[in-house]
C-alpha positions as protocol buffer text, in pm:
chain_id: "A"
residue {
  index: 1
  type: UNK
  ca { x: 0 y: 0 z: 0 }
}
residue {
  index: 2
  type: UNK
  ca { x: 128 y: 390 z: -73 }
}
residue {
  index: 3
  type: UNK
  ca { x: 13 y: 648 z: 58 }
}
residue {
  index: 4
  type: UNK
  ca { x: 73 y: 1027 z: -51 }
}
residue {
  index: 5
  type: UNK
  ca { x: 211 y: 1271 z: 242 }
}
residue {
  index: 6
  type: UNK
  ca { x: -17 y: 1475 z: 329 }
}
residue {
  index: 7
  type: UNK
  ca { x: 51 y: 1898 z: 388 }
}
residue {
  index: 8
  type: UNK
  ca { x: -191 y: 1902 z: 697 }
}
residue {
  index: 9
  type: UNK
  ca { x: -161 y: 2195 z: 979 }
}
residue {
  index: 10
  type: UNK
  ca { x: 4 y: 2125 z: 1262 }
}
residue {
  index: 11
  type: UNK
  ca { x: -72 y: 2496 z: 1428 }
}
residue {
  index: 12
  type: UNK
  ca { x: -160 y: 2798 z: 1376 }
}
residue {
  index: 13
  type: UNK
  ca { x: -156 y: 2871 z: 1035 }
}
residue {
  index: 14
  type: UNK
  ca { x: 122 y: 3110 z: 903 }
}
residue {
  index: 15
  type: UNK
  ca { x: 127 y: 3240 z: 516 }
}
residue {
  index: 16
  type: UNK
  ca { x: 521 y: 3282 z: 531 }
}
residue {
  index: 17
  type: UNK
  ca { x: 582 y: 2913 z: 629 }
}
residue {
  index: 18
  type: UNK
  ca { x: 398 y: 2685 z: 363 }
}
residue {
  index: 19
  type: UNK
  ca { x: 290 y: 2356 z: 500 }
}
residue {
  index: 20
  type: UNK
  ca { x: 532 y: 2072 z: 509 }
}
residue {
  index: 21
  type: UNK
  ca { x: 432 y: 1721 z: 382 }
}
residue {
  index: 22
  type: UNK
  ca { x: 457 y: 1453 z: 621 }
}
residue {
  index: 23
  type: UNK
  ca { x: 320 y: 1064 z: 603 }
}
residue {
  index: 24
  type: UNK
  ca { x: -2 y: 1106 z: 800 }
}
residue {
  index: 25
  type: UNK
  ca { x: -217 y: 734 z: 712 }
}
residue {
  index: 26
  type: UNK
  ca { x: -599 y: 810 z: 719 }
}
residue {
  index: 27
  type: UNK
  ca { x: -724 y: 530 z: 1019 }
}
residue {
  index: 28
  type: UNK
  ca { x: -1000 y: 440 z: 1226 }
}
residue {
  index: 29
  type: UNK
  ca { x: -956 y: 297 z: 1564 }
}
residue {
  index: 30
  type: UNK
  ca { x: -1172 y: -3 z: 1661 }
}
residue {
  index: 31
  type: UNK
  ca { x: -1298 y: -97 z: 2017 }
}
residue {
  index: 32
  type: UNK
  ca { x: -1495 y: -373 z: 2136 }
}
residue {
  index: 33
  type: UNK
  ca { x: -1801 y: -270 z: 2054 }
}
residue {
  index: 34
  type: UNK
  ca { x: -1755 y: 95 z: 1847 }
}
residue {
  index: 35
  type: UNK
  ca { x: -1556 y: 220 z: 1591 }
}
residue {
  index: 36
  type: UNK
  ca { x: -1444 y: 569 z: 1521 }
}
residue {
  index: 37
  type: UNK
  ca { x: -1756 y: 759 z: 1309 }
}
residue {
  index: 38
  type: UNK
  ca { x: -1514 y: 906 z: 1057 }
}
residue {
  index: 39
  type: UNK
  ca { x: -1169 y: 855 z: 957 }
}
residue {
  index: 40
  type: UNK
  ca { x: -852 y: 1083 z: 1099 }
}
residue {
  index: 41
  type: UNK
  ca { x: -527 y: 1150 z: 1007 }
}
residue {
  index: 42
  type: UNK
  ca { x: -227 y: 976 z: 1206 }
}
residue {
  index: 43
  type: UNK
  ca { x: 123 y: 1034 z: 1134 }
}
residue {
  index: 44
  type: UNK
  ca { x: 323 y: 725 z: 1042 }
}
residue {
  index: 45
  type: UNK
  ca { x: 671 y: 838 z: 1315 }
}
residue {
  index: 46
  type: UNK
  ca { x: 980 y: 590 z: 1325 }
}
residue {
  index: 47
  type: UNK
  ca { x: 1134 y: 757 z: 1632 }
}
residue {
  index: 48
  type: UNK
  ca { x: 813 y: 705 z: 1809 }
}
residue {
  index: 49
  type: UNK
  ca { x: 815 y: 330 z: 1999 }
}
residue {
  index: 50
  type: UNK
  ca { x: 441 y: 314 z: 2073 }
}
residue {
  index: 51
  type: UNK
  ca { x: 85 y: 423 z: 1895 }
}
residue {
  index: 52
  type: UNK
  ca { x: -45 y: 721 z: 2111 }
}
residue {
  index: 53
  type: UNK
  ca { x: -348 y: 947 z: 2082 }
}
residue {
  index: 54
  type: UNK
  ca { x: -586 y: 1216 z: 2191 }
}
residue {
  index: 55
  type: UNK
  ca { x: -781 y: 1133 z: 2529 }
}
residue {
  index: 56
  type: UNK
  ca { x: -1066 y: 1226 z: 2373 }
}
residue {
  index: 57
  type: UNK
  ca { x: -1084 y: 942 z: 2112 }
}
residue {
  index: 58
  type: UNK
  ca { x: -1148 y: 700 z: 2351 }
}
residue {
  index: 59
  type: UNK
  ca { x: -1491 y: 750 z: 2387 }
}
residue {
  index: 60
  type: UNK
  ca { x: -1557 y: 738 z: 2033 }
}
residue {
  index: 61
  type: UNK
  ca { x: -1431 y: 382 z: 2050 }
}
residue {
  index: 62
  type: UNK
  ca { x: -1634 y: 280 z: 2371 }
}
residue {
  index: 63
  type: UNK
  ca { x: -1376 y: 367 z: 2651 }
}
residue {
  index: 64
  type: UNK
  ca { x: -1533 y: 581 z: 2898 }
}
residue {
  index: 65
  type: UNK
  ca { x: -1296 y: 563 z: 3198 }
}
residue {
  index: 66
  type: UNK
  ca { x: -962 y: 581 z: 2943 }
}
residue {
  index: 67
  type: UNK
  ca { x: -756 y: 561 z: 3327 }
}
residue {
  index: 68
  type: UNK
  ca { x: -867 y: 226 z: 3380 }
}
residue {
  index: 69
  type: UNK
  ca { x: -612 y: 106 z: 3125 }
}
residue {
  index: 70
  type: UNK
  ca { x: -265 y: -20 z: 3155 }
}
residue {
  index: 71
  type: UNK
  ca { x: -75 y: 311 z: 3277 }
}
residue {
  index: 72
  type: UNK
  ca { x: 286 y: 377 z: 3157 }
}
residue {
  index: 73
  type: UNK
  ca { x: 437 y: 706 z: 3114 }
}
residue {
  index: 74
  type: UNK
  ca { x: 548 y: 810 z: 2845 }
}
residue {
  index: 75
  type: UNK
  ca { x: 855 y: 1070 z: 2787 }
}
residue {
  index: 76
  type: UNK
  ca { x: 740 y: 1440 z: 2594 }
}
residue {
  index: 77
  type: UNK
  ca { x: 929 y: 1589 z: 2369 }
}
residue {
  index: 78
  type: UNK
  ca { x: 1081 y: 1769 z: 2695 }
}
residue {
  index: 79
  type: UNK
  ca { x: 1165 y: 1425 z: 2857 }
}
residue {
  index: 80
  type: UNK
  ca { x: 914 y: 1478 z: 3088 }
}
residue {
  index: 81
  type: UNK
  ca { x: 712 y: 1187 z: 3182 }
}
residue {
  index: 82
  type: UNK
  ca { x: 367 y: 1250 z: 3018 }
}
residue {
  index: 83
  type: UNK
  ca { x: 100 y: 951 z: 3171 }
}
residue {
  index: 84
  type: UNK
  ca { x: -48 y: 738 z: 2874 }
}
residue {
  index: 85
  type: UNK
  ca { x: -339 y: 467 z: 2910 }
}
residue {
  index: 86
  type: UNK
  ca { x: -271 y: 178 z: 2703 }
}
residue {
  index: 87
  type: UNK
  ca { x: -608 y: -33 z: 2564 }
}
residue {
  index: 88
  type: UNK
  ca { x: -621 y: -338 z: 2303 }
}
residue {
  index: 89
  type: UNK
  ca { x: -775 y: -228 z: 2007 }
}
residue {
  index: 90
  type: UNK
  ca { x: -786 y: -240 z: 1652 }
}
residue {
  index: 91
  type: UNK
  ca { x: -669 y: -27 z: 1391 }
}
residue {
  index: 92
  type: UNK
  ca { x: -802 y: -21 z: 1047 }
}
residue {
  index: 93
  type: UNK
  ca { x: -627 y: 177 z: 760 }
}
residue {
  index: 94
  type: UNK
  ca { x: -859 y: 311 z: 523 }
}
residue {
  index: 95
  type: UNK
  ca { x: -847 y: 142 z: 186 }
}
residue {
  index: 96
  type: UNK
  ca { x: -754 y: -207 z: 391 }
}
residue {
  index: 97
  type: UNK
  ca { x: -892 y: -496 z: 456 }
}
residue {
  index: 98
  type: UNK
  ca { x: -676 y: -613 z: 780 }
}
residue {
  index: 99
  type: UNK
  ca { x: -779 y: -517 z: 1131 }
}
residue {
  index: 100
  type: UNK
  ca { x: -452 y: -485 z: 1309 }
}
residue {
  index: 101
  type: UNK
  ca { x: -473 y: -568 z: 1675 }
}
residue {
  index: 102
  type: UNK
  ca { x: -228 y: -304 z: 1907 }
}
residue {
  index: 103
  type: UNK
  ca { x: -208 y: -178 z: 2204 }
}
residue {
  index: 104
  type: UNK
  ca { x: -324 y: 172 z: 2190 }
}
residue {
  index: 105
  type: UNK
  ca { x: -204 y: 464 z: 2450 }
}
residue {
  index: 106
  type: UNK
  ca { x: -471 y: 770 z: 2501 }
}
residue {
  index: 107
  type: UNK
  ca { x: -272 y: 1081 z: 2628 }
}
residue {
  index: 108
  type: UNK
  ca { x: -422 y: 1420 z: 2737 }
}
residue {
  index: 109
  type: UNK
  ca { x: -175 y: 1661 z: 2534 }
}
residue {
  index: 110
  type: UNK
  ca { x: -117 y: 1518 z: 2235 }
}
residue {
  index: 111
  type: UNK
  ca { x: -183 y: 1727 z: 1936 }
}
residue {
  index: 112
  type: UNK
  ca { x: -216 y: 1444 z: 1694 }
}
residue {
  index: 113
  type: UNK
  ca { x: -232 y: 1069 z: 1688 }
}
residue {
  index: 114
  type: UNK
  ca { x: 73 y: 892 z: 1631 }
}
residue {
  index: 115
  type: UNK
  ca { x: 167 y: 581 z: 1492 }
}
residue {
  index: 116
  type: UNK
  ca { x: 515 y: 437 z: 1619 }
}
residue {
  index: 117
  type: UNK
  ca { x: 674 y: 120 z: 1561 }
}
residue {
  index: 118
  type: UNK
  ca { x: 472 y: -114 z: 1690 }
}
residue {
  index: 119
  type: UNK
  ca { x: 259 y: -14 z: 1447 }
}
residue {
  index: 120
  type: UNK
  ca { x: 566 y: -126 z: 1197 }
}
residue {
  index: 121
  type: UNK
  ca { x: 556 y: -476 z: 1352 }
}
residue {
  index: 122
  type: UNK
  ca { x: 261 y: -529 z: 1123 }
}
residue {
  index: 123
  type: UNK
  ca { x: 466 y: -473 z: 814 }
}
residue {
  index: 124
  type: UNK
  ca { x: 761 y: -698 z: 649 }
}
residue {
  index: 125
  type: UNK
  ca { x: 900 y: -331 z: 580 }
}
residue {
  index: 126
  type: UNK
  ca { x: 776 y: 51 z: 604 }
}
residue {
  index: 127
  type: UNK
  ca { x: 939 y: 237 z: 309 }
}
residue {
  index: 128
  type: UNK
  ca { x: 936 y: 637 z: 348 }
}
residue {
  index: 129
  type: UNK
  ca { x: 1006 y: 778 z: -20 }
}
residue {
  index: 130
  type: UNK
  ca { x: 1139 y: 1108 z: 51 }
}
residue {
  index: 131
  type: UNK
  ca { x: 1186 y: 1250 z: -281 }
}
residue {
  index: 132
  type: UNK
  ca { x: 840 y: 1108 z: -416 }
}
residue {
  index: 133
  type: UNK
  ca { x: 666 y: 1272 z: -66 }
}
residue {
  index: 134
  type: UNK
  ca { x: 511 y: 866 z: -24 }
}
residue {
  index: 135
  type: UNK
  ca { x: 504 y: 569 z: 200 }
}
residue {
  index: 136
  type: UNK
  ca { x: 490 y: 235 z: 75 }
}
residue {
  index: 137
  type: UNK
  ca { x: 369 y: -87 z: 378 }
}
residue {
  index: 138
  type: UNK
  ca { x: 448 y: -365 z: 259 }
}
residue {
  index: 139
  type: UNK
  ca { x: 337 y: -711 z: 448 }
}
């Protein structure tokens, strides 16, 4: 599967800085009995270990106490510890077939999802094309 990078915001928007492409994969999250309504963008981030994101998606999946899962912290960009709740779920990439089972980490303060490498672990390889502004997964 490619997928095009995508020139999303990431802030406030400033006309002297043009957007940057990154590889942001358009997903849904699964729970046990919900799924996300509509698809968002998560960015596909090889120095990230872990998929982490917003709090508030976890009741769109079913999770209404998102503290009653497996707590870890995790370290911000500031290496401050940053608590994360970790729940099995599934995550579906639009245009797929495959459900991928993961352990998923909700966080408070995180400005966008994020899909880390054991996201990868679903892949035989994860191929960023740099010059072509694409990512191929290949199982």
């Amino acid at each position: 599967m490619k997928f095009r990078y995508q020139k999303l915001p990431l802030g406030p928007y400033d006309p002297k800085h043009p957007l940057v492409p990154r590889p942001f994969l358009p997903i849904h999250l699964i729970g046990l009995r919900k799924k996300t309504e509509a698809p968002f963008w998560a960015l596909l981030d090889s120095g990230a270990d872990r998929v982490i994101v917003p709090a508030d998606l976890a009741r769109e999946v079913g999770i209404f106490h998102v503290e009653r899962g497996r707590s870890e912290p995790a370290m911000g960009i500031s290496w401050q510890p940053v608590p994360v709740f970790y729940h099995d779920l599934k995550v579906e990439i639009v245009g797929d077939i495959d459900l991928l089972p993961m352990e998923v980490g909700f966080m408070v303060d995180i400005p966008f999802p994020i899909l880390g490498r054991s996201f990868f672990q679903h892949f035989g390889s994860v191929i960023f094309h740099e010059a072509k502004e694409e990512v191929e997964l290949k199982r």
